[in-house]
N, C-alpha and C positions, 0 to 999 in steps of 0.2 A: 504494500500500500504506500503509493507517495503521498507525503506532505507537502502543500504551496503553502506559504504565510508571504499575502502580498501587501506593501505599506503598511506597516503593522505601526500603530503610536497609540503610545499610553503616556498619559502624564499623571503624575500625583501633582498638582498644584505649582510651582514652578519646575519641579524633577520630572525632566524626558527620561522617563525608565527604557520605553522604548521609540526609538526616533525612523518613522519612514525606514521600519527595516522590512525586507522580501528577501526569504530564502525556500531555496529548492531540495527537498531530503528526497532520496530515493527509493524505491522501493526496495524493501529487504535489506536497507542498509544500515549500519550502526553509526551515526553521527553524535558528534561531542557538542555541547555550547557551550567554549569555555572564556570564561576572564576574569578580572577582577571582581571582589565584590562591588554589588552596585552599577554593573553592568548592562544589566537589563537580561542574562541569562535565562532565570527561574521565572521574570515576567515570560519570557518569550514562551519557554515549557507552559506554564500554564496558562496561558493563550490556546496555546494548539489543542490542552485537554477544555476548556474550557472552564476552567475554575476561576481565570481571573477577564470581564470583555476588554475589547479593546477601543479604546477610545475611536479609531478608524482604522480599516483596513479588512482583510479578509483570508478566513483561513481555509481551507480547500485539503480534505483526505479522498486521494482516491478521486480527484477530482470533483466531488460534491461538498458542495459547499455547506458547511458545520458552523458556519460563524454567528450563528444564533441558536444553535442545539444544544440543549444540556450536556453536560459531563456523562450522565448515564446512557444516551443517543449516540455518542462518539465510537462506541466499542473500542475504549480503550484503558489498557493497564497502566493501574501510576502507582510507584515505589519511592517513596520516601528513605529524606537519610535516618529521620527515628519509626521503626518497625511499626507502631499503629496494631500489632497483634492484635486479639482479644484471648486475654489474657485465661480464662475460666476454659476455653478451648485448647482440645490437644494439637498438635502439628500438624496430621490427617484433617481434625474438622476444621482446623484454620485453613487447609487450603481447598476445601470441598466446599465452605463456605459459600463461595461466589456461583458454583454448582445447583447448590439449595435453593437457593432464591430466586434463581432462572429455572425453577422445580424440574430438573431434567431426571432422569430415573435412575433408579438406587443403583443398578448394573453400569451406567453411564456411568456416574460418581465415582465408582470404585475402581473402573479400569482406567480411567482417566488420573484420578489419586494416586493410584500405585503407578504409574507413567511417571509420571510428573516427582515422585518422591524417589526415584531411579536416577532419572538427570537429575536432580540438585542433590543426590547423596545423601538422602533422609532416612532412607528405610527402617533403619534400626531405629529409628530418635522418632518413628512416627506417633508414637504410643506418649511422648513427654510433652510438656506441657511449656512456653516461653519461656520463663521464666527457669526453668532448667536446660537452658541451650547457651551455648557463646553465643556471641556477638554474630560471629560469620554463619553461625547454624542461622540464627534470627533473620539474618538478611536472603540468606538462601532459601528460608521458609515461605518470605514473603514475594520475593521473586516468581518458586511455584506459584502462591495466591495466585497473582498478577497473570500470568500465565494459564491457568486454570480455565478461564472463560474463553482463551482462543482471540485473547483482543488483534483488532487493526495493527493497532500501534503500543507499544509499551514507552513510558517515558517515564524517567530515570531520577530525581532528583538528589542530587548528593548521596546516593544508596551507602557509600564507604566509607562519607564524613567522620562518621562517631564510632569509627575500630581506628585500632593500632596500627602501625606502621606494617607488622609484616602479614599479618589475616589480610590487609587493604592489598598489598601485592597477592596474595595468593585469591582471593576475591576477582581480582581484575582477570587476571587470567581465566577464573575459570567463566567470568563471565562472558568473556568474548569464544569459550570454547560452546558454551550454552548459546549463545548468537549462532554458531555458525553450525550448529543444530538444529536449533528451532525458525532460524532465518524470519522473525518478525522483525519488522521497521521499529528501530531501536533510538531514542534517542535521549542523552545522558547529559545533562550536567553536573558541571565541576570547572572549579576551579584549579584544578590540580595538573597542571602542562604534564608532568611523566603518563596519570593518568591515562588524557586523554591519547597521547601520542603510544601509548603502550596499547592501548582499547579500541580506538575508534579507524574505522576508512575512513571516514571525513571530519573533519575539525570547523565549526563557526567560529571566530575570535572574534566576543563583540568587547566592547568600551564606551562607557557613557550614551548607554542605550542606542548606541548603530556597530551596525555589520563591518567589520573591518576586511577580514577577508576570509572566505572559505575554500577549501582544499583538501587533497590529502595531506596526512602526517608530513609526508617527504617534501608536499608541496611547499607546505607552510615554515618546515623548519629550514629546508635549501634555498626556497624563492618570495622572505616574506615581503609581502606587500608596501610595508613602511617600519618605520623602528620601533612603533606599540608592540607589532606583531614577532617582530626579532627580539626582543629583546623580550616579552612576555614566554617564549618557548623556549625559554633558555637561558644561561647564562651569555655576559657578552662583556669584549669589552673594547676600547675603542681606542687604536689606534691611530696618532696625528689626523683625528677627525673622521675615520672608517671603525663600522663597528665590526668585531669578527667574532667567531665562538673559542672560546677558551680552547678546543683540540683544536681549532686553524690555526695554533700561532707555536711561532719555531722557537726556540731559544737555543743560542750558543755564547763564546766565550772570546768570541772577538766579535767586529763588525762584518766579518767577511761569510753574509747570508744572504748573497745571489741566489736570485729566483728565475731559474730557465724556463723562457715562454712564458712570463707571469703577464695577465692581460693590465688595462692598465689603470683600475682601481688597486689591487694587490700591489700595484708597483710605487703607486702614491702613497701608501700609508709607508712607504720605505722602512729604515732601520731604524732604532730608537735603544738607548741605554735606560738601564734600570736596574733597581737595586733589589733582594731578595727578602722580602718581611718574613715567610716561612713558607716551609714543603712538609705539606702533608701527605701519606702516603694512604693508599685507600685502594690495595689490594693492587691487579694490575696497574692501577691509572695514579699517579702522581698528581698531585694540584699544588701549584709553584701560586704562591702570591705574589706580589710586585709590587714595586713602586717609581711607574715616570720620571727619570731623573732631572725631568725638565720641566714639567709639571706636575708634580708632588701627587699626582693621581695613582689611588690603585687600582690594580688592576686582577684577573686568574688567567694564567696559562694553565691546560692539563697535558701533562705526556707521559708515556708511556714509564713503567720500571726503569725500562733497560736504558732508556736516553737519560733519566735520570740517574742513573749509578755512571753512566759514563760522561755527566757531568759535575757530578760529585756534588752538588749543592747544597751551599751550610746560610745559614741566616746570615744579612749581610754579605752575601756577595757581588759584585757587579757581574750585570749579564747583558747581553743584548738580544734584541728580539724586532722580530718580523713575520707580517703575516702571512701563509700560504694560501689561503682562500678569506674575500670581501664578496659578499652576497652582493650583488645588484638590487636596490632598492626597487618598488616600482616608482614609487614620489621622488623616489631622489633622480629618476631617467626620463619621468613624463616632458 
């Protein structure tokens, strides 16, 4: 099922939560909405479910137009980042729930249940109650729910906000494994750039309630559109006025880092001296901090162990640096 959302604006009183945004999601795809907070991200999701209208514009599933249909109308799944369980329910009637009420038959339910408790890894735990599950069981619970009625579209809000660092990675993955499973038109906010770039085919980067630019992962992170966008997926840092990503940028221990064939943005951010605040080391990849010896700015290069052991790098040293790849802005070529 695809999604249109065409000149979408919402105001809260003088705040453009959302500004004359139109975006196109595809069918069967997993798309992110990611940005800052106060973006207009979670306006934009509940727009499309219909929980929140929109001051003008129009939303389109499947090309029919929903942008006066209730939330219940929409046939669509919504997962919150706090679970919403019911609590007095076991994990089986919490997700047969949605089942009941659409009164499909006791046979239906239960093959459907036991489906569904399969792909999200439930089976054993079906018989327990929320309140006796991690975090990751809870969210995987409610995923089935969601799931459960066969929605158009499922849409995602922060699902992995409120877990830990390493359940939230193991989460992501198996979400995009359950995506490419079940192939429902998927669509996720977060502000979390690894996130999205680890989850989604396509990425919306919005900012102050408009659309910055949409893409794939690779699109966004190799070709972004302006420096919101570069520097939101990423770290970054900037080079005699070129911003580059902390792995494009070389260091050695003279000035002599000639770049063969370098086009000729890469060529302009030239060499630059700088002193070394600290190397941290973080398994393969090394993160060298910096500081512009010319403008007291810092800065992160990341390189590899081996380049680091065969530069030997103590706190306080001088080094020199230059960059192997400057992305081509689109604002900065228009």
């Amino acid at each position: 099922m695809t999604i249109s959302v065409v000149g979408a604006n919402r105001r809260y009183g003088d705040f453009a939560a959302l500004d004359d945004v139109s975006l196109e999601i595809p069918s069967g795809s997993l798309t992110a909405l990611l940005g800052p907070s106060g973006s207009g991200k979670s306006t934009l999701l509940r727009a499309i479910a219909g929980l929140d209208d929109l001051d003008t514009g129009t939303v389109y599933i499947n090309g029919d137009d929903v942008t006066r249909l209730s939330p219940q109308r929409r046939d669509i799944g919504f997962v919150f980042q706090h679970y919403a369980a019911f609590k007095h329910m076991t994990v089986r009637e919490n997700i047969a729930f949605g089942l009941k009420i659409r009164k499909r038959s006791k046979s239906e339910i239960a093959t459907k249940v036991d489906e569904l408790l399969d792909v999200v890894g439930l089976t054993t735990f079906q018989s327990r109650y929320p309140n006796q599950l991690s975090g990751g069981q809870r969210q995987r619970m409610a995923l089935a729910r969601a799931l459960a009625v066969d929605p158009k579209v499922l849409l995602l809000d922060e699902p992995f906000g409120a877990l830990d660092a390493k359940v939230r990675d193991e989460l992501r993955r198996w979400l995009r494994r359950l995506h490419d499973e079940v192939h429902v038109t998927t669509v996720l906010v977060t502000h979390d750039q690894q996130e999205a770039l680890d989850v989604a085919d396509r990425i919306a980067v919005l900012n102050k309630g408009r659309l910055e630019q949409v893409g794939s992962p690779d699109e966004l992170y190799d070709h972004p559109s302006n420096e919101f966008v570069m520097s939101f997926l990423g770290t970054v840092a900037r080079l005699n006025g070129s911003l580059v990503r902390p792995h494009d940028i070389r260091l050695g221990r003279t000035p002599d880092l000639a770049l063969a064939d370098a086009d000729a943005a890469t060529a302009a951010s030239g060499v630059l001296r700088a002193s070394v605040v600290r190397v941290v080391h973080l398994g393969f990849e090394v993160r060298v901090e910096l500081r512009n010896a010319a403008t007291g700015e810092e800065f992160t290069a990341e390189i590899t162990r081996g380049d680091a052991e065969a530069l030997r790098l103590r706190d306080g040293d001088e080094i020199y640096v230059r960059a192997t790849r400057v992305p081509q802005l689109a604002t900065a070529t228009a």
